[in-house]
Short mmCIF file of the C-alpha atoms (twelve columns), coordinates in Angstrom:
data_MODEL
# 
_entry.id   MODEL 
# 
loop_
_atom_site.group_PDB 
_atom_site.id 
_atom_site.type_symbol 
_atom_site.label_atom_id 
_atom_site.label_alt_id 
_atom_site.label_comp_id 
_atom_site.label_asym_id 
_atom_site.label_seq_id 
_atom_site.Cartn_x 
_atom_site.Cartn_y 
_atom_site.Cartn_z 
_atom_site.pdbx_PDB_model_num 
ATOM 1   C CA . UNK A 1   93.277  70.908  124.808 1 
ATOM 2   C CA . UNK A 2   96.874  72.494  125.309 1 
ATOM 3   C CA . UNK A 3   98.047  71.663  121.758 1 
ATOM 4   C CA . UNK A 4   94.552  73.294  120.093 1 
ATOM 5   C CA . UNK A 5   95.163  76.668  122.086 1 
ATOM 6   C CA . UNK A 6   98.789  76.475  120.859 1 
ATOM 7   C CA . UNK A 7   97.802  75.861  117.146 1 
ATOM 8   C CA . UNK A 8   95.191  79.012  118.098 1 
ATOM 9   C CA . UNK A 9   98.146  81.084  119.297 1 
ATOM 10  C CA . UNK A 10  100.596 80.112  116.550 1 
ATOM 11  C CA . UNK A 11  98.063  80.868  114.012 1 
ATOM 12  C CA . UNK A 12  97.188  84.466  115.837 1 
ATOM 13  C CA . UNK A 13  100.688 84.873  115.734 1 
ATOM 14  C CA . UNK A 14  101.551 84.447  111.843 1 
ATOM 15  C CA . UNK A 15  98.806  86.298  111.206 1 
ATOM 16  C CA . UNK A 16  99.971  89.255  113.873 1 
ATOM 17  C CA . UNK A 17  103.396 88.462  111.898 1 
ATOM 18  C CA . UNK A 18  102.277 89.341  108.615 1 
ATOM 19  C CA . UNK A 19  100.123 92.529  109.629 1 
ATOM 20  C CA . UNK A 20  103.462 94.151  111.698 1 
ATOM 21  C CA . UNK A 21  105.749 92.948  108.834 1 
ATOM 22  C CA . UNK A 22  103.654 95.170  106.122 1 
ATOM 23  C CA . UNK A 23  102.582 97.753  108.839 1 
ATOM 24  C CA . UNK A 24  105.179 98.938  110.563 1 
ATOM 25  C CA . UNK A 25  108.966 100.296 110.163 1 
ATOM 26  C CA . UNK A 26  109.663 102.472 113.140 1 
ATOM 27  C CA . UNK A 27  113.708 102.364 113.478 1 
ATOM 28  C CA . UNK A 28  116.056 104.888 111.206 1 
ATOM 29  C CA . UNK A 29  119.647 104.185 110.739 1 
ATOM 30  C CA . UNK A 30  121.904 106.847 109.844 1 
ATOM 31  C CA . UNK A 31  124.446 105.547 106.848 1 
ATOM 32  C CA . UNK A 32  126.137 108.865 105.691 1 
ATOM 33  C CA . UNK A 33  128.000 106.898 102.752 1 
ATOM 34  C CA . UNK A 34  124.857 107.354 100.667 1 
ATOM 35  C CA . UNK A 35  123.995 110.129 98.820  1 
ATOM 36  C CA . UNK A 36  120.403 110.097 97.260  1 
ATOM 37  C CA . UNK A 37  118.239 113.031 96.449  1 
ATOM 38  C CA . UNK A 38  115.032 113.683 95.922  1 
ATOM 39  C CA . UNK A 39  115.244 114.087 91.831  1 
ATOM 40  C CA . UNK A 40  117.353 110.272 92.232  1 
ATOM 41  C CA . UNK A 41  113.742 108.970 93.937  1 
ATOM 42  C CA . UNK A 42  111.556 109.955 90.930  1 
ATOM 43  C CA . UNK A 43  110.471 107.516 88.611  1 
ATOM 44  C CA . UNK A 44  108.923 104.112 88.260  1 
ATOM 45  C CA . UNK A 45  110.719 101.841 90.294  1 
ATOM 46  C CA . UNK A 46  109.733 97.864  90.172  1 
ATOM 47  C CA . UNK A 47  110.642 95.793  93.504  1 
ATOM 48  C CA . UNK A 48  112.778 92.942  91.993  1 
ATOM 49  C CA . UNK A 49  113.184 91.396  95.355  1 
ATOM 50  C CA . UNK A 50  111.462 91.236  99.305  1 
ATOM 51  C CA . UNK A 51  113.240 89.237  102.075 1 
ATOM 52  C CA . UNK A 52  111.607 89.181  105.900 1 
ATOM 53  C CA . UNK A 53  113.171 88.261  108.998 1 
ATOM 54  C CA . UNK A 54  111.022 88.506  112.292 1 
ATOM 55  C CA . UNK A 55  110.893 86.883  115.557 1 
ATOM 56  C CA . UNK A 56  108.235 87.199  117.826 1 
ATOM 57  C CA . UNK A 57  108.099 86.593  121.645 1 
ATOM 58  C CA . UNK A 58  105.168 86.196  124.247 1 
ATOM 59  C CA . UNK A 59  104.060 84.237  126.961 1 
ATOM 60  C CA . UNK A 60  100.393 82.774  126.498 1 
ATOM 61  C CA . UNK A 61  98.537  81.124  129.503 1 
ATOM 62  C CA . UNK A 62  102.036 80.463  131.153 1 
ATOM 63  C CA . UNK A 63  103.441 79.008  128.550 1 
ATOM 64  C CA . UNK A 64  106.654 80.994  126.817 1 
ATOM 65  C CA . UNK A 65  106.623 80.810  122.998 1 
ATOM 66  C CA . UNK A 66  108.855 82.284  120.638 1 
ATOM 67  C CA . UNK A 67  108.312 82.367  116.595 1 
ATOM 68  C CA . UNK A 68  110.972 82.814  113.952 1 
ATOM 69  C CA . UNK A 69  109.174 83.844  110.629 1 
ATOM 70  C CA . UNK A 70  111.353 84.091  107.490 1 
ATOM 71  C CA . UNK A 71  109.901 85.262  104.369 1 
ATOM 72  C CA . UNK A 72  111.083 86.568  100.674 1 
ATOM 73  C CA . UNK A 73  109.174 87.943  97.719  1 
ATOM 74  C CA . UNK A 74  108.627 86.253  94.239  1 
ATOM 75  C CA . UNK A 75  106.716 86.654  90.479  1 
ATOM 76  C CA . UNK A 76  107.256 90.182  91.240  1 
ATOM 77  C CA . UNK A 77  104.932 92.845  89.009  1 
ATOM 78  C CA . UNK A 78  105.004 95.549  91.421  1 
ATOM 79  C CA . UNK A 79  106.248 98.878  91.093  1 
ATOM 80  C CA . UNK A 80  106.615 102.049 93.301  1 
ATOM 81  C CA . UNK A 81  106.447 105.561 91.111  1 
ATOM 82  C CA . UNK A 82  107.854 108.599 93.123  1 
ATOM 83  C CA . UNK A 83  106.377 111.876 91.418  1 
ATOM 84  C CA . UNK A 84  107.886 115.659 92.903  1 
ATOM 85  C CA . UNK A 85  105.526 118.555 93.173  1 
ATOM 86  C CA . UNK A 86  103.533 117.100 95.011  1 
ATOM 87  C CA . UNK A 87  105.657 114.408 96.549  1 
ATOM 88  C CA . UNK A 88  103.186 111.507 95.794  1 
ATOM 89  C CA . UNK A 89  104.435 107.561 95.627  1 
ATOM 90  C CA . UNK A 90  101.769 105.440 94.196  1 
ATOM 91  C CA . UNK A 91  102.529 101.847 94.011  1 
ATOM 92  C CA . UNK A 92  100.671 99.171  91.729  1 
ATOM 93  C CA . UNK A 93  100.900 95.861  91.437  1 
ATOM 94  C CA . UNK A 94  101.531 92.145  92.763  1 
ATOM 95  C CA . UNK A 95  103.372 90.085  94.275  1 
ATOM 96  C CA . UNK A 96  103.841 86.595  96.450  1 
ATOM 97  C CA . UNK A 97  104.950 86.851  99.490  1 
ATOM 98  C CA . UNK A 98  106.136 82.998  100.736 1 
ATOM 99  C CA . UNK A 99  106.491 83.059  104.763 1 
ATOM 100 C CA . UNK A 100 107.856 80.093  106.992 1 
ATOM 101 C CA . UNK A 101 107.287 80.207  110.365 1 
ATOM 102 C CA . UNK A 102 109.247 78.278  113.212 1 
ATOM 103 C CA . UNK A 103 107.868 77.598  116.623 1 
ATOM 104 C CA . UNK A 104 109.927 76.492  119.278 1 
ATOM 105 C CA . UNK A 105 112.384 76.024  116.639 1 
ATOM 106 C CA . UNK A 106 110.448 73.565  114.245 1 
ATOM 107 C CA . UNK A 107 109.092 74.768  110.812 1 
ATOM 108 C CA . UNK A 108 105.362 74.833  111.504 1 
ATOM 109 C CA . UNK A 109 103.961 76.935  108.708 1 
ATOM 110 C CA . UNK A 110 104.638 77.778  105.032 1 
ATOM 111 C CA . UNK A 111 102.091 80.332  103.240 1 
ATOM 112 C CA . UNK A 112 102.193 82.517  100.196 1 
ATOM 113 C CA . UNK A 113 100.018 85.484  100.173 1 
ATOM 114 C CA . UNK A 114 99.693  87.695  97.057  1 
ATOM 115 C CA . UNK A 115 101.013 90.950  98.313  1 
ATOM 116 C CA . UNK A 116 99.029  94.156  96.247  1 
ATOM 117 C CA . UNK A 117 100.689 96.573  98.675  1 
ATOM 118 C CA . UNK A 118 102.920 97.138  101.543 1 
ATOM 119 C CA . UNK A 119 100.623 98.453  104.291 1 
ATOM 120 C CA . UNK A 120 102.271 101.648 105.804 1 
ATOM 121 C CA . UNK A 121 104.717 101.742 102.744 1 
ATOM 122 C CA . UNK A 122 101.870 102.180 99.783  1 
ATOM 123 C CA . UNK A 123 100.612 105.093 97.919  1 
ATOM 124 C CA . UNK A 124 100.424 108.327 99.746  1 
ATOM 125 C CA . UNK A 125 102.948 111.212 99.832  1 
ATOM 126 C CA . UNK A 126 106.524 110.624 100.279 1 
ATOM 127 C CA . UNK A 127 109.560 112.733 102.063 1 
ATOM 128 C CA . UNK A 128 113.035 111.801 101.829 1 
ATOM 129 C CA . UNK A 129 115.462 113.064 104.624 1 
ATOM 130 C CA . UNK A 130 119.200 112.089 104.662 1 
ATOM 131 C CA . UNK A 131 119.101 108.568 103.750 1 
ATOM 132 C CA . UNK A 132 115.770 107.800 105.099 1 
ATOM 133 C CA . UNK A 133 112.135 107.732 103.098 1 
ATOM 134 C CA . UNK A 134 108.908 108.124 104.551 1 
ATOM 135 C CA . UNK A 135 105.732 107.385 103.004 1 
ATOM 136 C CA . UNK A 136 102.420 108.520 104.888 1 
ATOM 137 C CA . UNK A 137 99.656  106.718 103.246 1 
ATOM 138 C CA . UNK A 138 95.525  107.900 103.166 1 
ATOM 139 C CA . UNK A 139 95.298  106.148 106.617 1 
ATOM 140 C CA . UNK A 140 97.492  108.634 107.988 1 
ATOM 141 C CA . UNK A 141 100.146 105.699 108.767 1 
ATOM 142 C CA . UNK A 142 103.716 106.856 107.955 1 
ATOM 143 C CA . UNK A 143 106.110 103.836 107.258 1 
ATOM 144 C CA . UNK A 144 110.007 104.544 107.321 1 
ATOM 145 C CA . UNK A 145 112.467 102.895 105.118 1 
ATOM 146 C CA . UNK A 146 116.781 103.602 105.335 1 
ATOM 147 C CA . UNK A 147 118.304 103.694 102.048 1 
ATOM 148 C CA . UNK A 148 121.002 101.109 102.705 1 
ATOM 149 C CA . UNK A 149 122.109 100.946 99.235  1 
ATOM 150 C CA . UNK A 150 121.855 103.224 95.993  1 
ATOM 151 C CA . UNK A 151 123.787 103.001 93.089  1 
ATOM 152 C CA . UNK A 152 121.366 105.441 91.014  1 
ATOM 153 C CA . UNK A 153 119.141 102.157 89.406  1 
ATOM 154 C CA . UNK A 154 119.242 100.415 92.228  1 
ATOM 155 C CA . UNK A 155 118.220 101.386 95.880  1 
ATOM 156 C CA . UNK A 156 117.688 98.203  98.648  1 
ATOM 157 C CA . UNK A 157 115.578 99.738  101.027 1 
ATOM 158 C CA . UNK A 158 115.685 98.384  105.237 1 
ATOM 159 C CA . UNK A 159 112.197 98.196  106.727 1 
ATOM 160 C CA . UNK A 160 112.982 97.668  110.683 1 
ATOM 161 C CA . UNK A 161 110.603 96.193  112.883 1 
ATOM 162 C CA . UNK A 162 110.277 96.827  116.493 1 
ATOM 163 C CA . UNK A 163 106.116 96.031  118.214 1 
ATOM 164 C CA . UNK A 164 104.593 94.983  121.143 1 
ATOM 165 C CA . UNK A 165 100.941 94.090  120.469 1 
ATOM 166 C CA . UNK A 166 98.582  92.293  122.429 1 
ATOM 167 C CA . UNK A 167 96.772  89.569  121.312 1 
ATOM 168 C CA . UNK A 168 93.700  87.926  123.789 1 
ATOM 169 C CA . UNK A 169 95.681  89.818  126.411 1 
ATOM 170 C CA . UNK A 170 99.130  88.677  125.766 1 
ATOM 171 C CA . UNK A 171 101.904 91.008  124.949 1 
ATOM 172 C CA . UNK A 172 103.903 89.641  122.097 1 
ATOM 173 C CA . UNK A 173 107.118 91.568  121.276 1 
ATOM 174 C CA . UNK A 174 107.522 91.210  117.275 1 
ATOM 175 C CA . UNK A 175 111.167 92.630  115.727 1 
ATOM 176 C CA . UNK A 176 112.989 91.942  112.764 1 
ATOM 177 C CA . UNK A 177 113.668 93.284  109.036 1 
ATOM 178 C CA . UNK A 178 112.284 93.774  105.813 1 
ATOM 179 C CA . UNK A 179 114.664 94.548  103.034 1 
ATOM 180 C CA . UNK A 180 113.146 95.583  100.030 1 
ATOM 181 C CA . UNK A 181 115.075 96.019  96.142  1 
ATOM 182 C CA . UNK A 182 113.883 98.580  93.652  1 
ATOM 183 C CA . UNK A 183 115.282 98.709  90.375  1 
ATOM 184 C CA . UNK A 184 114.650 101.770 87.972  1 
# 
């Protein structure tokens, strides 16, 4: 009975993984060595390259679990195209995202998913402050990416992860990193 609840909660979980991984970047880091404008952002970017790194943390019915999920991005078709006046991003597109997941520090799971967009960094309208862009998307969600390197056809872009959800009641704590590589 124990072990089907845990295969429950592990599945909950890599699913909770994936949704926070594509949802949410709520941390900005300030790296004043970059200089990027607005006019650099324009253009049709593709994503040549996607790498996660997330562990999650919760305690279900007593029993203390923590998940390592590693993930990267490949057959990549997917592009990101920054227009100015009006500051719209719309993004089109595919991808596979492969994920491996480690519980209680065994590999459990391996899954690719064909990504079509980055939930809370997709279409919408786009601001770009210091070395940090923002995309708010038609859901109102606003996803925040730090430019951690530019070198004017290139930009690798830091998605930081930082959640506590609740799952059956639960509160999982889910962190980590999404780095993301546009190439013009």
């Amino acid at each position: 009975m124990i072990t089907k609840k845990i295969s429950i909660m592990k599945t909950k979980i890599l699913l909770l993984i994936t949704i926070v991984a594509f949802l949410t970047a709520c941390e900005s880091n300030d790296n004043s060595d970059i200089n990027i404008t607005n006019e650099d952002l324009v253009g049709e970017w593709n994503v040549t390259a996607q790498t996660l790194d997330i562990t999650t943390t919760g305690n279900f019915q007593g029993i203390a679990l923590t998940s390592k999920t590693t993930g990267y991005g490949k057959d990549f078709d997917f592009t990101y195209t920054f227009s100015k006046n009006p500051n719209i991003v719309a993004v089109k597109g595919k991808y596979t995202s492969v994920t491996t997941t480690s519980i209680l520090g065994q590999p459990d799971n391996t899954q690719e998913i064909e990504v079509h967009s980055v939930d809370g960094f997709d279409s919408g309208t786009w601001n770009l402050s210091g070395n940090t862009i923002s995309i708010t998307d038609s859901s109102n969600l606003t996803g925040i990416a730090d430019v951690i390197e530019f070198t004017g056809n290139r930009i690798k872009l830091q998605l930081t992860i930082n959640e506590t959800e609740s799952i059956n009641g639960a509160n999982v704590s889910v962190s980590g990193e999404m780095f993301l590589t546009l190439e013009k």
